[in-house]
C-alpha positions in Angstrom: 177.3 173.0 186.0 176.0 172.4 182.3 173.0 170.4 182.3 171.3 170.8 185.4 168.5 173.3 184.1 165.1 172.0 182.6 166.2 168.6 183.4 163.3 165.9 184.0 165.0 165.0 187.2 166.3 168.1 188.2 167.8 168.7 191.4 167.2 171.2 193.5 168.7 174.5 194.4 170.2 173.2 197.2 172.7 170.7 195.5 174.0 173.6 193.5 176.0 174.5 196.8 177.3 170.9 197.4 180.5 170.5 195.2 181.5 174.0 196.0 181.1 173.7 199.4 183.2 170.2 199.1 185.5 171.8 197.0 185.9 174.2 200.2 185.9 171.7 202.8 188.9 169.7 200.7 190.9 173.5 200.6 190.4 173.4 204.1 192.0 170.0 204.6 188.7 168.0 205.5 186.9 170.4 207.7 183.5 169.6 208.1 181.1 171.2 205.8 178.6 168.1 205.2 174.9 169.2 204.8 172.7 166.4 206.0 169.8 168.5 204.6 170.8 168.5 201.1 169.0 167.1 198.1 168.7 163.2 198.0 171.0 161.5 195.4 168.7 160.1 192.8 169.8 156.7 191.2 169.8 157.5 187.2 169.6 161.3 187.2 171.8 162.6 184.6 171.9 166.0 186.2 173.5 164.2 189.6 176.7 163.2 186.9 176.9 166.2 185.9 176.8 168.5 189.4 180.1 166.3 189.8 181.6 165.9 186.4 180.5 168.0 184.0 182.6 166.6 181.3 181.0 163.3 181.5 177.2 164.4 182.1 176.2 163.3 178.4 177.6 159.3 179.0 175.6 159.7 182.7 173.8 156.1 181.8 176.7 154.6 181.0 179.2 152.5 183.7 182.7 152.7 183.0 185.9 151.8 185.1 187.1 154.3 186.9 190.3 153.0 185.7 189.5 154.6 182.0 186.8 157.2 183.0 189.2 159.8 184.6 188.0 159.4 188.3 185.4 161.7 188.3 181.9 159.5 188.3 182.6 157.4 191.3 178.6 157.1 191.6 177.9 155.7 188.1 177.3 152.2 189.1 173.9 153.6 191.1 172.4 154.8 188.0 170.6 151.4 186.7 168.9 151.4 190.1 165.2 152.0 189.8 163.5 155.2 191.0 160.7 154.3 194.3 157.4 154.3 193.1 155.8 157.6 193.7 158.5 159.7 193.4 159.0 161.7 190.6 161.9 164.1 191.5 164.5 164.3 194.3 162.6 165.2 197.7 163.7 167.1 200.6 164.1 165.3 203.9 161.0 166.1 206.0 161.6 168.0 209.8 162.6 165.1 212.1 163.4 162.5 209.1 166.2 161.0 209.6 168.9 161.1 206.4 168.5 158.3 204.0 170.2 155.2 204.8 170.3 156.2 209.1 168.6 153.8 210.9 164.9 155.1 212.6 164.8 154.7 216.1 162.6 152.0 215.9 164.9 149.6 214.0 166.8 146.9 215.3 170.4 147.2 216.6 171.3 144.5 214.3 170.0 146.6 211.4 172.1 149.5 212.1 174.7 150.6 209.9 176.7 153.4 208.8 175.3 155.7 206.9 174.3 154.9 203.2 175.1 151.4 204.1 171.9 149.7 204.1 169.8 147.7 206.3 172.3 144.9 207.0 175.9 145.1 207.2 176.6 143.3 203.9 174.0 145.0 201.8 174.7 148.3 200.5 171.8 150.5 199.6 172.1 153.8 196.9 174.6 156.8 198.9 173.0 159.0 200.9 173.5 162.5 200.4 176.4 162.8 203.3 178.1 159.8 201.5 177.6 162.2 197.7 179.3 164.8 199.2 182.2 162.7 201.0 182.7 161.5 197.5 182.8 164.8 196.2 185.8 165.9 198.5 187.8 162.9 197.4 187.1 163.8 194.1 188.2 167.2 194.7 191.4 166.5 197.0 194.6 167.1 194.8 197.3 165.3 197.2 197.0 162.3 199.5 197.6 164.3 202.2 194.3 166.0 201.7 192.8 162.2 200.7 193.5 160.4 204.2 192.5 164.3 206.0 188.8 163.7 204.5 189.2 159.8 205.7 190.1 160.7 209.3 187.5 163.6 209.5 184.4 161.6 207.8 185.6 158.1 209.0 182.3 157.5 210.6 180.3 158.6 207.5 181.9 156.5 205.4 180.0 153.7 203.1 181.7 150.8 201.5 181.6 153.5 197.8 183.4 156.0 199.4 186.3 153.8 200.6 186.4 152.5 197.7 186.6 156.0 196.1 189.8 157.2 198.2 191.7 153.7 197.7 191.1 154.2 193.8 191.6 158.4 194.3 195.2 157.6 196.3 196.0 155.0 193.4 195.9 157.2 191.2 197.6 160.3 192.2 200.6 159.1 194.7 203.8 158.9 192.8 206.4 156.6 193.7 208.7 157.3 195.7 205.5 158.5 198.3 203.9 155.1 197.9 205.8 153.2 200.9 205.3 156.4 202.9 201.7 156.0 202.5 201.3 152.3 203.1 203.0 153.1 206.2 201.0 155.8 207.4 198.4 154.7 210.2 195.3 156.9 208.8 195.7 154.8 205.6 196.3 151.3 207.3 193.3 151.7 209.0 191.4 152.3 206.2 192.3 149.4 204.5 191.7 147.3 207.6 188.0 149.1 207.0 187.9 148.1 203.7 188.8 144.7 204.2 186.2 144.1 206.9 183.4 145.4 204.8 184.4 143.1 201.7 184.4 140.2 204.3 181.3 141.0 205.2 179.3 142.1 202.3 177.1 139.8 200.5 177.3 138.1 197.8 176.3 140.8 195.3 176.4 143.9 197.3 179.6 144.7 195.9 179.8 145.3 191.9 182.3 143.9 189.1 183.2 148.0 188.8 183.9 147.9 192.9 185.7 144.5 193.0 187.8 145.2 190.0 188.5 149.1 191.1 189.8 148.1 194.4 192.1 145.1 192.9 193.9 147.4 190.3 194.3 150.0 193.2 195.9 147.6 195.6 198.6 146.6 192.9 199.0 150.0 192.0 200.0 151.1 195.6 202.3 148.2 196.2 200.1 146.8 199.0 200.4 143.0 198.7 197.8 142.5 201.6 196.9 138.3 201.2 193.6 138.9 203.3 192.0 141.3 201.1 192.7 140.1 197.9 191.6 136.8 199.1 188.2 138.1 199.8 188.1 140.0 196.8 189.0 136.5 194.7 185.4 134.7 197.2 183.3 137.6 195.5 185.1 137.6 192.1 184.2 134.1 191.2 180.8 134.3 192.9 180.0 137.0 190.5 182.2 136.8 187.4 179.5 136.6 184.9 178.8 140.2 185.8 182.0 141.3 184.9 182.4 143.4 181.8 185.7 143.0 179.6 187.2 146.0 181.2 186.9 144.5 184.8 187.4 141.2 183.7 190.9 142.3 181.9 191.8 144.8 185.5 191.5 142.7 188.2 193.3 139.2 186.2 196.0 141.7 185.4 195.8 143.2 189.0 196.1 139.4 190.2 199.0 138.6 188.2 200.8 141.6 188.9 200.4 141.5 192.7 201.4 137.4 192.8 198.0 136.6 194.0 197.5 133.6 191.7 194.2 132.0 192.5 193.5 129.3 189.9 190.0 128.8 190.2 189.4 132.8 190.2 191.5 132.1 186.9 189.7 128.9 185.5 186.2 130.8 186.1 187.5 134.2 184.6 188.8 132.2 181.3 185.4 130.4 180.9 184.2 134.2 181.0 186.5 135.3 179.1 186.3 133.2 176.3 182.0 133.9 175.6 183.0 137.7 176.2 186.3 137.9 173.9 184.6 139.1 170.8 183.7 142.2 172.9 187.4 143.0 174.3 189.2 146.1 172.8 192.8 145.7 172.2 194.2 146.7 175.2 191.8 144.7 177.2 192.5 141.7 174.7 196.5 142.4 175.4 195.6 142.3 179.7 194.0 139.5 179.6 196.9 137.3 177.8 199.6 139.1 179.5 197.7 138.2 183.3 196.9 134.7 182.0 200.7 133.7 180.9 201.9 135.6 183.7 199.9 133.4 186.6 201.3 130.6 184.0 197.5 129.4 183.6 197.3 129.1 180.1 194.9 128.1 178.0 195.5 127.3 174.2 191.8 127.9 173.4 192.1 131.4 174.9 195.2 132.1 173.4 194.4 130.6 169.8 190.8 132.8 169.9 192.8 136.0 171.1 195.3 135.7 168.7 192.3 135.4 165.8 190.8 138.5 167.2 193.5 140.6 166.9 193.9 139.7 163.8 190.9 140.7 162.6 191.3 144.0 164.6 194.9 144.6 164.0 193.8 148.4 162.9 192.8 149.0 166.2 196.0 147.8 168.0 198.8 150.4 169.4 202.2 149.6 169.6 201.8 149.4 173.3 198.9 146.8 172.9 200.8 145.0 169.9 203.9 144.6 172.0 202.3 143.5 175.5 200.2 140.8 173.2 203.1 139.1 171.6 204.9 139.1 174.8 202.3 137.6 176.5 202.6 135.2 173.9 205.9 134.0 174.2 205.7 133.9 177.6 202.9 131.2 177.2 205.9 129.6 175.2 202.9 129.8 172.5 204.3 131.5 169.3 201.6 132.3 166.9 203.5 132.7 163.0 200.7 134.7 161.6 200.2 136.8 164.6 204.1 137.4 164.9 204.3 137.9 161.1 201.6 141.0 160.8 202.2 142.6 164.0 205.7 142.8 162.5 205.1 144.1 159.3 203.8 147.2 161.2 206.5 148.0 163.5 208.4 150.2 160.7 211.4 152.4 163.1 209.4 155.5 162.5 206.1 153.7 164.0 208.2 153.0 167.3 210.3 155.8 167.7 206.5 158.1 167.9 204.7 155.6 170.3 204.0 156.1 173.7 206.1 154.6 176.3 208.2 154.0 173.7 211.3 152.7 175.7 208.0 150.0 177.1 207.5 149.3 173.5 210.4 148.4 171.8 211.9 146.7 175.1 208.7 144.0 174.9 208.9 143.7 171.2 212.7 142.3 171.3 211.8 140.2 174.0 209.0 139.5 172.6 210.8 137.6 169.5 213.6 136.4 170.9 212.3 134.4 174.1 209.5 133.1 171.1 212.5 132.1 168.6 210.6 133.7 166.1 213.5 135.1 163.4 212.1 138.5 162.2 215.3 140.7 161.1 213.2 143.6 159.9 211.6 144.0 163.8 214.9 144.2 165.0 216.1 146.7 162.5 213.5 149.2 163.4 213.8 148.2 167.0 217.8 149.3 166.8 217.0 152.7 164.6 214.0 153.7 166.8 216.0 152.8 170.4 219.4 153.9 169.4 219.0 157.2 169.1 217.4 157.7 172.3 218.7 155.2 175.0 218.6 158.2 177.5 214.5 157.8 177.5 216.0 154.1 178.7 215.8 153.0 182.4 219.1 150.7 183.0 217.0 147.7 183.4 215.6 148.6 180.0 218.6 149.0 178.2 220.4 145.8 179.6 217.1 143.7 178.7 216.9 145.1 175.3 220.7 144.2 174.7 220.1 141.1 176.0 217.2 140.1 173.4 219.0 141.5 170.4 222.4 138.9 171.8 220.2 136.2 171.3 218.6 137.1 168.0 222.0 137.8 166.9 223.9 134.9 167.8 221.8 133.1 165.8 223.3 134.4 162.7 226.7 134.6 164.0 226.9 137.9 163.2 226.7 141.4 164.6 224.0 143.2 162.3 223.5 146.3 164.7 227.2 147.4 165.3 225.7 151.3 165.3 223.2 149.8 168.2 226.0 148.6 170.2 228.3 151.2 169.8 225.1 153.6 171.3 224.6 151.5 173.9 228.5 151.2 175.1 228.4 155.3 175.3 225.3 155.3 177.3 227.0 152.9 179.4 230.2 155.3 179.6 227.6 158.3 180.7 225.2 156.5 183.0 227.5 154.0 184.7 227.3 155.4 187.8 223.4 154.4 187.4 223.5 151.1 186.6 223.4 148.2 189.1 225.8 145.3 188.7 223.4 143.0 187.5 222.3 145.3 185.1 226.1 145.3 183.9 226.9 141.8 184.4 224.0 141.2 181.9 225.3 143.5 179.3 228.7 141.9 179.8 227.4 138.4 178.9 225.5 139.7 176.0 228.7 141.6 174.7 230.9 137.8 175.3 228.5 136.3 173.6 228.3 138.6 170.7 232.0 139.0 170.7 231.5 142.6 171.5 234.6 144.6 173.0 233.6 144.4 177.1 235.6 147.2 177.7 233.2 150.0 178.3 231.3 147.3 180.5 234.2 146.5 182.4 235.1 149.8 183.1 231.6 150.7 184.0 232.1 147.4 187.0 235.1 148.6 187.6 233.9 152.1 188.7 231.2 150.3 190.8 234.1 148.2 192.7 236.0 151.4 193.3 233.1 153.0 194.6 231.8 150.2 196.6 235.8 149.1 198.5 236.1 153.8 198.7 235.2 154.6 202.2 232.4 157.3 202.1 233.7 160.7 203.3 231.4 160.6 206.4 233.1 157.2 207.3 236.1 158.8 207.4 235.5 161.5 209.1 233.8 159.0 212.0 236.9 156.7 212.2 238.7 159.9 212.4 237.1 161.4 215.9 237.1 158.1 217.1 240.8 157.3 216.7 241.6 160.9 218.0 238.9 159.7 221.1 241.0 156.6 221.9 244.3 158.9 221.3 243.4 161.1 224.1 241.4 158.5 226.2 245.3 156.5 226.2 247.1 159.7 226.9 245.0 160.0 230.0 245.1 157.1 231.0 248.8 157.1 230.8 249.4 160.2 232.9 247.0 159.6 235.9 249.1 156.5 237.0 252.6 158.6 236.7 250.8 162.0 238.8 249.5 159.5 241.6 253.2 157.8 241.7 254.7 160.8 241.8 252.4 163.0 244.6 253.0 159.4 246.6 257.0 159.6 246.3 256.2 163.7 247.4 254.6 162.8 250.6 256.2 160.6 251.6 259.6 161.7 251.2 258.0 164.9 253.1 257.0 162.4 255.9 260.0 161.5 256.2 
């Protein structure tokens, strides 16, 4: 890896063989290749970041999420930790040492604990070199599959970083439609029940804003609404919140609010941070914040009034993604901001929107955006209509039927229809897709149309399909009714013959007794 040579805390030979070797162990779905006699992970080393991200080795000092920093420096939070006196460079373990972070024979049971997790069970000390490697084949692992193999292989070896590394790792790379398979997979449940034990038990401290934060945005990611943990998450949060850096500070109140975990004094604390921190936010971390703080419905004008003079001032910096998730989170407070509403709208010309990311996200929280705030901006929704129109197939249903429904009330306003072209899109993609949409969906579009006084017939016939299809028996269904008629056909026609035979054979013998 580049870097590594002629470095002033070089490491040795040795660890040149350790990501490969993981790389290996993950291809071979977890087997165990861990060298316990490999080089000793040295807090602050550049070289270490770049052995397991080479990509990031210049930015080694630094700390970022691992929600923004790709996933690959899971180990970044050890580097402000000071090097022991008398060391100068990494050592190799000495015969009949034991590895760093194992207990020595002659400590107490009651300072026993696994591997690279300190001297009490709620302290955790820098990884030991099993606990760099174990990281290294989560890194490495490409499915969950190969995630939760490494988990149930190395479960033992695990420290409280390296479950925090495979919750994060899974976050990120399950799609989906895998993510209730996962939650329901045993390997992974007991992982979490792992995780949530060594939260509960780790001091006040031990775990950092980069862990607590990191393990609250994976939770919400993977669906897993699990009360216990986030409740011990929220006991270390507010003992420690002026740790937190924007970034966590703006993840785990978003992961919070997303989940429906809404602890108000993790919320009262995290504003009071929040507000001596704000100058620091970038946009998207600004736009988090507002969105988790209107969304738990704690809202605090002060907050809001400072965030809204920020942006302001860094309105140059905003994407339409940020721009849009701001003002939503705005009028969701039920706190319009004119000046704020005004210049975010002068931006959003149709050709800005139709090239942003997400743009279906974009344009859907922008109409929503203006129309739950009241705020009368025709110009918004004229580029809204040219930039969506053309491409409601990018829509999900939900989307569309939302969308429809801001521009009805914007509209109605005016009492009349100034997006006829908009409509008439939307009625076709209605005609194709109607076998996707869900009643609601329709019954939504249906009121907006009434209201507008919109022809409801493509929506009609769209509800009308879904009837048919719901009363039309399913092929299968039929087919099932069928063999079971035909069963209680033949089962009668037996029936009805075994009486006539016995009465018969009866009349027989004894007319030939006779």
């Amino acid at each position: 890896g580049g870097g590594r040579g002629g470095s002033a805390c070089r490491i040795g030979s040795a660890m040149d063989d350790v990501v490969p070797a993981a790389a290996a162990a993950a291809k071979g779905h977890g087997a165990s290749v861990l060298d316990a006699s490999a080089p000793e992970f040295r807090p602050g080393c550049s070289s270490f970041a770049a052995v397991l991200a080479p990509e990031d080795a210049s930015s080694a000092g630094a700390s970022p999420s691992l929600i923004f920093g790709g996933g690959g420096r899971f180990l970044s939070k050890y580097s402000h930790v000071r090097h022991e006196a008398g060391h100068d460079g990494p050592r190799q373990r000495r015969t009949g040492e034991p590895p760093s972070g194992l207990p020595t024979p002659t400590q107490s049971a009651s300072s026993s604990a696994r591997p690279g997790c300190g001297s009490s069970p709620g302290a955790f000390a820098g990884p030991d070199r099993v606990n760099v490697q174990l990281n290294s084949l989560l890194v490495t692992a490409r499915t969950w599959e190969k995630i939760l193999q490494v988990v149930e292989t190395h479960d033992e070896d695990f420290n409280a970083v390296n479950l925090i590394t495979a919750l994060h790792r899974l976050a990120t790379i399950v799609v989906n439609s895998r993510k209730g398979q996962l939650r329901r997979d045993l390997r992974f449940k007991r992982m979490v029940h792992r995780l949530s034990d060594t939260v509960r038990n780790a001091e006040t401290g031990a775990l950092k804003p980069q862990d607590l934060s990191n393990i609250a945005w994976a939770l919400t990611r993977l669906g897993l609404l699990n009360s216990v943990l986030f409740g011990h998450l929220a006991e270390h949060i507010i003992r420690t919140i002026h740790l937190f850096e924007p970034v966590n500070i703006s993840m785990t109140l978003w992961a919070f609010a997303r989940s429906g975990f809404l602890d108000e004094k993790l919320f009262s604390v995290a504003a009071a941070e929040v507000k001596g921190q704000l100058s620091r936010f970038e946009p998207q971390q600004i736009a988090n914040t507002t969105w988790a703080m209107a969304k738990s419905g704690f809202v605090d004008e002060e907050l809001f009034e400072t965030a809204a003079q920020l942006a302001l001032e860094k309105i140059e910096e905003f994407q339409p993604m940020n721009s849009s998730m701001l003002l939503y989170s705005f009028a969701l407070a039920r706190l319009p901001h004119p000046k704020l509403f005004a210049e975010v709208g002068r931006r959003c010309t149709a050709s800005t929107l139709a090239s942003a990311a997400s743009m279906p996200h974009v344009v859907t929280n922008l109409a929503l955006a203006y129309s739950e705030a009241g705020v009368s901006n025709s110009a918004v929704f004229d580029a809204v209509a040219v930039a969506a129109g053309g491409a409601l197939y990018d829509f999900r249903t939900q989307q569309i039927a939302t969308l429809v429904h801001a521009f009805a009330r914007a509209e109605a306003k005016t009492a009349r229809v100034r997006h006829a072209g908009f409509f008439d899109a939307v009625s076709r993609a209605v005609a194709k897709r109607q076998t996707e949409f869900k009643p609601q969906d329709l019954e939504e579009l249906r009121d907006a149309y009434d209201l507008l006084g919109l022809s409801t017939a493509p929506i009609l016939k769209a509800m009308g399909s879904g009837d048919d299809k719901q009363d039309r028996p399913a092929p299968v269904l039929i087919a099932f009714l069928v063999v079971i008629v035909a069963l209680l056909l033949l089962a009668l026609a037996s029936a009805g013959r075994l009486p006539g035979a016995a009465l018969e054979g009866g009349g027989g013998g004894t007319g030939a007794a006779r």
